[in-house]
Biopython code that builds the backbone (N, CA, C, O; Angstrom):
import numpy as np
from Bio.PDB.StructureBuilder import StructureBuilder

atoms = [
    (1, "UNK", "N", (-27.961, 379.853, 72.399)),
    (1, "UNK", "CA", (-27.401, 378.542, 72.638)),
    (1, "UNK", "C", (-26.781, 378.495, 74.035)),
    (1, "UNK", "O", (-26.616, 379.402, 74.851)),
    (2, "UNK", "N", (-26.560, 377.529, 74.077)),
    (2, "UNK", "CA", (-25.819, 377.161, 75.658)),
    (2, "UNK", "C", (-24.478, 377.851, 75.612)),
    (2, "UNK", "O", (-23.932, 378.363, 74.634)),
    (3, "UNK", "N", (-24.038, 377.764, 76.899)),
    (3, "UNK", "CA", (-22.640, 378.029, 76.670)),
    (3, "UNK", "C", (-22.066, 377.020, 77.800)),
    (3, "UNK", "O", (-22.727, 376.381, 78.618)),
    (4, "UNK", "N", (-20.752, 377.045, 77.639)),
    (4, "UNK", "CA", (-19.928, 375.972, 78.701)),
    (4, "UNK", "C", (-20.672, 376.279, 80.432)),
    (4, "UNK", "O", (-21.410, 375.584, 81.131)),
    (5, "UNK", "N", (-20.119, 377.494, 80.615)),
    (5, "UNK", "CA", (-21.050, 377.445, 81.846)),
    (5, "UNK", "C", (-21.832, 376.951, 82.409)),
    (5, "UNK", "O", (-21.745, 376.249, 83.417)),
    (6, "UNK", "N", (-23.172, 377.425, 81.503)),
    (6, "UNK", "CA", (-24.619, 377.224, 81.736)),
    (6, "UNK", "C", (-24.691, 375.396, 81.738)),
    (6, "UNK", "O", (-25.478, 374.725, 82.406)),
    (7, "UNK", "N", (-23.604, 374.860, 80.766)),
    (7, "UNK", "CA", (-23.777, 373.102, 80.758)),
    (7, "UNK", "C", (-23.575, 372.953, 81.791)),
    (7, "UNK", "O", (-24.544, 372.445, 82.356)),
    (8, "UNK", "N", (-21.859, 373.339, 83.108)),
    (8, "UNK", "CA", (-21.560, 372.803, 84.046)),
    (8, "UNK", "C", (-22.178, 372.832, 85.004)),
    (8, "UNK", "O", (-22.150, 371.929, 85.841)),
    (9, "UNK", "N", (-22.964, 374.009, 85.109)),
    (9, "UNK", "CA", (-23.109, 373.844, 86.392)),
    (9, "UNK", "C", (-24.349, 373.359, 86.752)),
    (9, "UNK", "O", (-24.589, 373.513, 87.950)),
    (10, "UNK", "N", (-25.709, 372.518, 85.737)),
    (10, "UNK", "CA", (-26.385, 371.840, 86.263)),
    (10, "UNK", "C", (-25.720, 370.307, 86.054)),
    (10, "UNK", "O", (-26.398, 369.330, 86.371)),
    (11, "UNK", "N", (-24.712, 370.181, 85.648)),
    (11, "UNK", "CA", (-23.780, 368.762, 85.783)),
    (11, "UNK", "C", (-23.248, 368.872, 87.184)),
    (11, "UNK", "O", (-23.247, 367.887, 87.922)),
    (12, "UNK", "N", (-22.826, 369.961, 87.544)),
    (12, "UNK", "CA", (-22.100, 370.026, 88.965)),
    (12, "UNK", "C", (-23.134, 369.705, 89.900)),
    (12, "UNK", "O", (-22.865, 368.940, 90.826)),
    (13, "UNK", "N", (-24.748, 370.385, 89.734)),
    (13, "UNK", "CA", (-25.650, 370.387, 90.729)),
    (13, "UNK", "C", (-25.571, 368.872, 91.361)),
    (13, "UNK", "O", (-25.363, 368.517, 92.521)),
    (14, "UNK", "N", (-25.898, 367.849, 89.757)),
    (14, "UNK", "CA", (-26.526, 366.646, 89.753)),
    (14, "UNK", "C", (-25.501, 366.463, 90.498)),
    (14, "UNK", "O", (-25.756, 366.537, 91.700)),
    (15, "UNK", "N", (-24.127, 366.191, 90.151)),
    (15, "UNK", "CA", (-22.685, 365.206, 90.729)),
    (15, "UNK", "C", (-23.136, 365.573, 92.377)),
    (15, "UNK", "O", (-23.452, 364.639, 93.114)),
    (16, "UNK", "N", (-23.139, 366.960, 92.875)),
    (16, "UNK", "CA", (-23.150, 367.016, 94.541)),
    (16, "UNK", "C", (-24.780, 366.798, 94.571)),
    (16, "UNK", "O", (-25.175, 367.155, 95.681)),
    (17, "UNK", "N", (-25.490, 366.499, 94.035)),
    (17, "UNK", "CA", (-26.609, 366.011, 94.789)),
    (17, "UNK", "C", (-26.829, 364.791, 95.318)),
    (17, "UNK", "O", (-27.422, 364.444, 96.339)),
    (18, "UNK", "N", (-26.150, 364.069, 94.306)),
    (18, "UNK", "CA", (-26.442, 362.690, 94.032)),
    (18, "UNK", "C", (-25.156, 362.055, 94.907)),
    (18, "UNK", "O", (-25.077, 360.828, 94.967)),
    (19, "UNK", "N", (-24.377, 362.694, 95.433)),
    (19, "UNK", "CA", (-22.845, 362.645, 96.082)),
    (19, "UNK", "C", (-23.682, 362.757, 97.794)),
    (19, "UNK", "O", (-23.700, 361.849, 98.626)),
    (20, "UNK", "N", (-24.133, 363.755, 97.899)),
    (20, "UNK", "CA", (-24.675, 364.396, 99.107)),
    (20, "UNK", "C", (-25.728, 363.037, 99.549)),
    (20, "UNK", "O", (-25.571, 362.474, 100.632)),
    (21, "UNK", "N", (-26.886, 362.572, 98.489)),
    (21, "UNK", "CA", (-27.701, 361.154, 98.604)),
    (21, "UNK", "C", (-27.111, 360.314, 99.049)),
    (21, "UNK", "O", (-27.275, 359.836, 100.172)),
    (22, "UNK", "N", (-26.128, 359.911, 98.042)),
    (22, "UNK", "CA", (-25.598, 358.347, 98.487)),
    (22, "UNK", "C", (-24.537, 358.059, 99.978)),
    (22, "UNK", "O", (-24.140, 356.965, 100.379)),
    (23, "UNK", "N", (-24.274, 359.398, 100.573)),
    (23, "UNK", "CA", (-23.632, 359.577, 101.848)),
    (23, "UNK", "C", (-24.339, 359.802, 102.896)),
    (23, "UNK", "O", (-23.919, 360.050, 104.026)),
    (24, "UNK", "N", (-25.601, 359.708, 102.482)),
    (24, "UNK", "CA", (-26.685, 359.641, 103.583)),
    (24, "UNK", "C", (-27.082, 358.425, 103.959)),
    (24, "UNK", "O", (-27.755, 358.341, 104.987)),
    (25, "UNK", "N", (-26.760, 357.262, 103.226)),
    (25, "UNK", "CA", (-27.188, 356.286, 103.789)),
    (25, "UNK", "C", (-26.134, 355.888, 104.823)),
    (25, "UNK", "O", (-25.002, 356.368, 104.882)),
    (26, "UNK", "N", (-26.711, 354.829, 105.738)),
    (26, "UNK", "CA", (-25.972, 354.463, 106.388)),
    (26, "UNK", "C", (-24.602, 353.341, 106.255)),
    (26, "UNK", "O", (-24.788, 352.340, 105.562)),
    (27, "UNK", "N", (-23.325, 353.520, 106.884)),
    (27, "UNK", "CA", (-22.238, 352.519, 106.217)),
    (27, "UNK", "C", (-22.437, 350.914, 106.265)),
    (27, "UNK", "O", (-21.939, 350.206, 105.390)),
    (28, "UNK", "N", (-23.093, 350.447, 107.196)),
    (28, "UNK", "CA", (-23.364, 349.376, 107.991)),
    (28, "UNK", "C", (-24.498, 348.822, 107.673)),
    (28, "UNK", "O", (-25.250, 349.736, 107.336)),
    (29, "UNK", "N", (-25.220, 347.450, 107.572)),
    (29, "UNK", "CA", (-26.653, 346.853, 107.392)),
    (29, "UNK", "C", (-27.273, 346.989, 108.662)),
    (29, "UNK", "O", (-26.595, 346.935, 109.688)),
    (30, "UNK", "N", (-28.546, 347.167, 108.686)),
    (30, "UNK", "CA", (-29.341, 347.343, 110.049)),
    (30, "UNK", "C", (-29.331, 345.791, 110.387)),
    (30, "UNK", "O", (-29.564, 344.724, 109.818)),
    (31, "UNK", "N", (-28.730, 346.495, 112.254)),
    (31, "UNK", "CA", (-28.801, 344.957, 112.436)),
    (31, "UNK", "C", (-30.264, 344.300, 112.612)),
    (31, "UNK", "O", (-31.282, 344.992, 112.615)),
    (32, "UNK", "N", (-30.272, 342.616, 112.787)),
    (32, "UNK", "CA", (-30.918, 342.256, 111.729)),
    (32, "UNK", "C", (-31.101, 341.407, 113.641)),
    (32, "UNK", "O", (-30.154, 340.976, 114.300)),
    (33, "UNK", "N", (-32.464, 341.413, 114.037)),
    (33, "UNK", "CA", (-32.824, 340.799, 115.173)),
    (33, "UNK", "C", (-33.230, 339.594, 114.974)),
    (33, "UNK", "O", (-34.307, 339.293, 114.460)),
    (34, "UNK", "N", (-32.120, 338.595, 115.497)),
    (34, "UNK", "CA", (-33.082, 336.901, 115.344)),
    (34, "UNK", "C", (-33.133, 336.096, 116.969)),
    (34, "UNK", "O", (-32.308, 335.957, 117.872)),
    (35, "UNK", "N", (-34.655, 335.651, 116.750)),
    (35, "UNK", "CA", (-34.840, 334.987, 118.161)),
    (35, "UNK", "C", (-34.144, 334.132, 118.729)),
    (35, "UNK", "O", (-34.280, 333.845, 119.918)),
    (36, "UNK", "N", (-33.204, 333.547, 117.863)),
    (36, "UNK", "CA", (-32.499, 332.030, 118.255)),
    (36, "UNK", "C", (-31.040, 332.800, 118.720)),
    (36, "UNK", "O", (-30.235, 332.155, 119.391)),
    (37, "UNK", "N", (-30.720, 334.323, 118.296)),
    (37, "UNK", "CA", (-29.230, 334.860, 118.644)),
    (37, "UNK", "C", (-29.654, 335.246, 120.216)),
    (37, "UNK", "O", (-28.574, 335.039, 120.771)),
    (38, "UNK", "N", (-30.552, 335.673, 121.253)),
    (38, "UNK", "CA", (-30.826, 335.506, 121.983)),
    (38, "UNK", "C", (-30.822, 334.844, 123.182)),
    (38, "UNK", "O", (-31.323, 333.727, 123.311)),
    (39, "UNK", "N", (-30.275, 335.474, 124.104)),
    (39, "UNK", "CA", (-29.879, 334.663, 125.114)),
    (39, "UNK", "C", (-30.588, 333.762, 125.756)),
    (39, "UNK", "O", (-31.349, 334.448, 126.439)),
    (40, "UNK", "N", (-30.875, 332.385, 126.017)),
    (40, "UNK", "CA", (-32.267, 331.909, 126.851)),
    (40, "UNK", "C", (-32.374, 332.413, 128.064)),
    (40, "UNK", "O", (-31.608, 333.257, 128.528)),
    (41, "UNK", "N", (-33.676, 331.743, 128.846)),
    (41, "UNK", "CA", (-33.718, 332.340, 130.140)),
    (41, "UNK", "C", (-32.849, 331.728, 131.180)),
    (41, "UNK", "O", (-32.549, 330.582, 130.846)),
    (42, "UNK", "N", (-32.348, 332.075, 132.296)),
    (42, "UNK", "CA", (-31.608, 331.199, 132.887)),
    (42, "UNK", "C", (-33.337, 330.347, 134.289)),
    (42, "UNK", "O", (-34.357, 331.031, 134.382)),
    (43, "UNK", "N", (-33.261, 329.207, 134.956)),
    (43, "UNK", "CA", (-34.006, 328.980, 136.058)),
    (43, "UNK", "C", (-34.578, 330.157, 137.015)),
    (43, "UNK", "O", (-35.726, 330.386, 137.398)),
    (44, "UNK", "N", (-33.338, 330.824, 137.259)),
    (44, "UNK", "CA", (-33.646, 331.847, 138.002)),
    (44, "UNK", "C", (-34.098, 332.730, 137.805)),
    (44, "UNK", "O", (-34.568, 333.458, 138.679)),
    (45, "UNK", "N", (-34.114, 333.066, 136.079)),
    (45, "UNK", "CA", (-35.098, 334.356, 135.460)),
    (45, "UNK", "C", (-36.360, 334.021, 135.748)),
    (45, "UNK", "O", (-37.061, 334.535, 136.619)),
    (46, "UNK", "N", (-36.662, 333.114, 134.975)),
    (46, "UNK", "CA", (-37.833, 331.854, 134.838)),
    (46, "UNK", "C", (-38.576, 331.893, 135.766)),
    (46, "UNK", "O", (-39.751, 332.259, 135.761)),
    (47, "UNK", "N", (-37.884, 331.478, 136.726)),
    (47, "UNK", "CA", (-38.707, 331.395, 138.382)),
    (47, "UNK", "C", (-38.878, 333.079, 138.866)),
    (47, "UNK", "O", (-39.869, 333.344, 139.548)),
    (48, "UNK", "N", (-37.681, 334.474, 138.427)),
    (48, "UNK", "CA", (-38.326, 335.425, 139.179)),
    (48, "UNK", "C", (-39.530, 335.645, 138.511)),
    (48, "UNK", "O", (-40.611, 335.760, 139.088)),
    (49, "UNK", "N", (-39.289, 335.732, 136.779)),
    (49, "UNK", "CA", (-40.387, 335.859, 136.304)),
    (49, "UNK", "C", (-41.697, 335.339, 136.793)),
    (49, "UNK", "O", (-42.753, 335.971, 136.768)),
    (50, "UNK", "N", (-41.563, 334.370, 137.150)),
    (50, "UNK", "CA", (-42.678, 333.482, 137.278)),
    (50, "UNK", "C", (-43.860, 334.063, 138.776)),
    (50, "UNK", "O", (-45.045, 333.750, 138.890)),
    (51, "UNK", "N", (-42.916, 335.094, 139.899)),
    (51, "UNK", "CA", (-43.479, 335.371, 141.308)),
    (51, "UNK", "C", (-43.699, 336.463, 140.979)),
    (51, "UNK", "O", (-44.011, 337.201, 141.914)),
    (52, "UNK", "N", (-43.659, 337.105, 139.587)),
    (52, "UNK", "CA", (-44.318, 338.758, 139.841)),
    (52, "UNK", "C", (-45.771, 338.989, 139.956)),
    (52, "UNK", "O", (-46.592, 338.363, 139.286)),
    (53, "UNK", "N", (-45.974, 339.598, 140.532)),
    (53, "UNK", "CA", (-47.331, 340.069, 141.014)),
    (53, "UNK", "C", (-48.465, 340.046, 139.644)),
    (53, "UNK", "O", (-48.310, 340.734, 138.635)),
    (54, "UNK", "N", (-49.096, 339.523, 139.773)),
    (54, "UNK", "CA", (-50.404, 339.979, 138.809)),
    (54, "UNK", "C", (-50.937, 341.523, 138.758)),
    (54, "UNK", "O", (-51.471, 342.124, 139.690)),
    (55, "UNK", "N", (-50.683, 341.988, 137.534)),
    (55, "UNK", "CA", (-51.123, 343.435, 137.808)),
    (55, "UNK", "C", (-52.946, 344.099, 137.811)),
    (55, "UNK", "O", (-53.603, 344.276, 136.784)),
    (56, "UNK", "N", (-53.315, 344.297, 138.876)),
    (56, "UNK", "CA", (-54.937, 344.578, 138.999)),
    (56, "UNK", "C", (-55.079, 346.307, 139.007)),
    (56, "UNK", "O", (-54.436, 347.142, 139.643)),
    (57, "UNK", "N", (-56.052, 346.443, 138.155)),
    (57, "UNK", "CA", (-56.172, 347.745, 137.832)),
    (57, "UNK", "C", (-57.622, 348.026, 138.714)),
    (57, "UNK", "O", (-58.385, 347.075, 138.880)),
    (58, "UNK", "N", (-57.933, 349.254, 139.218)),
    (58, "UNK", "CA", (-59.355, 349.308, 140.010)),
    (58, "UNK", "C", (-60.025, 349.370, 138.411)),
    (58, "UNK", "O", (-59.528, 349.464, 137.289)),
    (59, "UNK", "N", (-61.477, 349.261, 138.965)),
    (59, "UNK", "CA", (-62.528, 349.310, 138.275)),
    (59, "UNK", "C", (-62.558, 350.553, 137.406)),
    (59, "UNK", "O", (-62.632, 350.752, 136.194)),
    (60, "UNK", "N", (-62.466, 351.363, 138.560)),
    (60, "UNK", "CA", (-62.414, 352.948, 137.319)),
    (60, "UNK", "C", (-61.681, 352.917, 135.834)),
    (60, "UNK", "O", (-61.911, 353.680, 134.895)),
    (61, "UNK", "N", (-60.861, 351.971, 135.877)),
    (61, "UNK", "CA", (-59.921, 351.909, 134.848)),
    (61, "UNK", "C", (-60.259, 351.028, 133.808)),
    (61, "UNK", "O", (-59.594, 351.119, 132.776)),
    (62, "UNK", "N", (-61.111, 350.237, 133.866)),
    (62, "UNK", "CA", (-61.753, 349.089, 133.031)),
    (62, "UNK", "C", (-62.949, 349.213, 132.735)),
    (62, "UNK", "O", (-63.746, 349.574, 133.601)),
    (63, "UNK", "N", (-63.303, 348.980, 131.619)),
    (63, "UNK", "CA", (-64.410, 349.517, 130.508)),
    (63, "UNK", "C", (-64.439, 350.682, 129.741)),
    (63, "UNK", "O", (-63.368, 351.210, 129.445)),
    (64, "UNK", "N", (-65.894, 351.348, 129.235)),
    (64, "UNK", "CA", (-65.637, 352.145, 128.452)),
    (64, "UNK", "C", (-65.329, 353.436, 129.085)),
    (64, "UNK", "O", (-64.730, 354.205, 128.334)),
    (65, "UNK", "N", (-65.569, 353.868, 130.233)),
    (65, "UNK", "CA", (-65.909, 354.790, 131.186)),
    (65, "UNK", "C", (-64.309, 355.112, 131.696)),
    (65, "UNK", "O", (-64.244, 356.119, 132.401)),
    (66, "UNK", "N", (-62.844, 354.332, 131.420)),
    (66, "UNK", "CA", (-61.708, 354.747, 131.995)),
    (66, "UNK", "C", (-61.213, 355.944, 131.616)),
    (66, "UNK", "O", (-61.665, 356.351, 130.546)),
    (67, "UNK", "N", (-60.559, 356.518, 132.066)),
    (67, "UNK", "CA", (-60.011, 357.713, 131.738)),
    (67, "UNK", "C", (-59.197, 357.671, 130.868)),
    (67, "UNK", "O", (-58.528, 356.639, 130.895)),
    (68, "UNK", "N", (-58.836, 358.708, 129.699)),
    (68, "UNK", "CA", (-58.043, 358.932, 128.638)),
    (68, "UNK", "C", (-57.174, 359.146, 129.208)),
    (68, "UNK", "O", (-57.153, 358.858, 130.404)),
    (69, "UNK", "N", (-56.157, 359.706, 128.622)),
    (69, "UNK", "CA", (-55.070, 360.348, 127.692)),
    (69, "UNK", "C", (-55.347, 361.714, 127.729)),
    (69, "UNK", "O", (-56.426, 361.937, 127.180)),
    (70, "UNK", "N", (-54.686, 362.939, 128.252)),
    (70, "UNK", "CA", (-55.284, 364.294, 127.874)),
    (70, "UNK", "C", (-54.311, 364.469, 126.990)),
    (70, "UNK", "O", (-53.186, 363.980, 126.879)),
    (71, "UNK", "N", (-55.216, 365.621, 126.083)),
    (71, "UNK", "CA", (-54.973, 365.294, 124.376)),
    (71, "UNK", "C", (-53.103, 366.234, 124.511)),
    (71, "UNK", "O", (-52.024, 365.959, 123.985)),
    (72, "UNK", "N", (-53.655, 367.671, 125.737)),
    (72, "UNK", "CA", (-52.347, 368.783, 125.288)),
    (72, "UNK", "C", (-52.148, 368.745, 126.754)),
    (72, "UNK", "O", (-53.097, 368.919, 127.518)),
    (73, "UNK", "N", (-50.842, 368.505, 127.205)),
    (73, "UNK", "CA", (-50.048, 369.224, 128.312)),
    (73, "UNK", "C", (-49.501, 370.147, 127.892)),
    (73, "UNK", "O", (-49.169, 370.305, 126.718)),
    (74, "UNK", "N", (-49.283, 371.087, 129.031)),
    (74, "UNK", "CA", (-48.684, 372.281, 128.940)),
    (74, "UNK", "C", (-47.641, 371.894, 129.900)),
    (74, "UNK", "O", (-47.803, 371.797, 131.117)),
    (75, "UNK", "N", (-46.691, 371.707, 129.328)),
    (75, "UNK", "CA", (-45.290, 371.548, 130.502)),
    (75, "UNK", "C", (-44.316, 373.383, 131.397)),
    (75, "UNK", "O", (-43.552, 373.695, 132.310)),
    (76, "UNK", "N", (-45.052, 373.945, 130.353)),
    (76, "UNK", "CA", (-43.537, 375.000, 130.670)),
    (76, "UNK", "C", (-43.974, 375.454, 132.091)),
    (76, "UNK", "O", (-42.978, 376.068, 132.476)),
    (77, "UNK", "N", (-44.791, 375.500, 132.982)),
    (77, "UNK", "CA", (-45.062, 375.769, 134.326)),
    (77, "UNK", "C", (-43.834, 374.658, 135.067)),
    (77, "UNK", "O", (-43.040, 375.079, 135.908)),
    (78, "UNK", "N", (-43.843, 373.397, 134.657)),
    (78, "UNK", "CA", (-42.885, 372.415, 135.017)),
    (78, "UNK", "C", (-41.246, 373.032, 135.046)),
    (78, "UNK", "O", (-40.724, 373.549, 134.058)),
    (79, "UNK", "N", (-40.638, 372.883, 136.231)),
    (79, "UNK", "CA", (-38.982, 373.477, 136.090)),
    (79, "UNK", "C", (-38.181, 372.100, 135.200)),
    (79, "UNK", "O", (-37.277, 372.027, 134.367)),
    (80, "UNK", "N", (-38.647, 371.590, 135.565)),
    (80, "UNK", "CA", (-37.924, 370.210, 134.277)),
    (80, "UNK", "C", (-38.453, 369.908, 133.140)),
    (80, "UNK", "O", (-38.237, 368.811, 132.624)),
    (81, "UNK", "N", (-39.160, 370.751, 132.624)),
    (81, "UNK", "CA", (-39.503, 370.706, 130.732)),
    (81, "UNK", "C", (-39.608, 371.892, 130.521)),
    (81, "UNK", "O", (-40.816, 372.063, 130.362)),
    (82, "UNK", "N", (-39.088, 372.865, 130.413)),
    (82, "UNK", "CA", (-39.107, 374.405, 130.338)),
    (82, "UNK", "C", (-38.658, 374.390, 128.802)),
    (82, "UNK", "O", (-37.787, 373.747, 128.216)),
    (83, "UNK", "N", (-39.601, 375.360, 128.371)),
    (83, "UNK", "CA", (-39.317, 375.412, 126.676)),
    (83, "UNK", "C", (-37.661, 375.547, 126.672)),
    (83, "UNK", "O", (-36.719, 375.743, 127.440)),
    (84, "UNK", "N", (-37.974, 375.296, 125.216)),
    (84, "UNK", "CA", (-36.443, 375.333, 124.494)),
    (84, "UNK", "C", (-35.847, 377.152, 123.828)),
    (84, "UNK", "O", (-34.721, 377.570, 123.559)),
    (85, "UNK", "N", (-37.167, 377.788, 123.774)),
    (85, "UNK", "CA", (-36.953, 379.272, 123.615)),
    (85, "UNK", "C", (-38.153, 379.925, 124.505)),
    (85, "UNK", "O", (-39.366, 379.901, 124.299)),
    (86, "UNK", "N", (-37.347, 380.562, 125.647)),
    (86, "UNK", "CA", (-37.967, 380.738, 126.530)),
    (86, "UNK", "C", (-38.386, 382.362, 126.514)),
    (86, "UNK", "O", (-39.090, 382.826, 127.411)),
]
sb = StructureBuilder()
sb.init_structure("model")
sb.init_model(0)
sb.init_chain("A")
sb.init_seg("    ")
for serial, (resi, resn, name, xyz) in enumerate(atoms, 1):
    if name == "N":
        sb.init_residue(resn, " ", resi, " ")
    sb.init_atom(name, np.array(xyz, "f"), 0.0, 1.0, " ", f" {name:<3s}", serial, name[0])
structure = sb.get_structure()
């Protein structure tokens, strides 16, 4: 048969598991993005917006023939991404 023990301490498990869960969420609601809380544009955005350059890509870059994405860099030759265990 059971004994007191053996009852508590998968009662204890559940209490800090389920203790440990519900303190994982966050305290606060995610804030919640609406278009109308948003600042409008002012004229002067408007208008810089309006003189930026059209962006033209050469030819090499358009169609099926542009260059990827290479799949693996190897950074650690780089002095500014040097592994994390070196």
């Amino acid at each position: 048969m059971y004994t007191r023990k053996s009852f508590y301490l998968p009662v204890l498990i559940l209490l800090f598991g389920q203790f440990v869960f519900l303190s994982a969420y966050p305290q606060k609601e995610p804030v919640k993005y609406d278009v109308e809380l948003l600042t409008p544009l002012s004229v002067e955005d408007s208008f810089n917006l309006s003189n930026l350059p059209k962006l033209t890509l050469p030819d090499s870059y358009l169609g099926p023939n542009a260059p990827l994405l290479p799949t693996i860099i190897d950074n650690s030759a780089n002095i500014h991404w040097r592994p994390v265990f070196a």
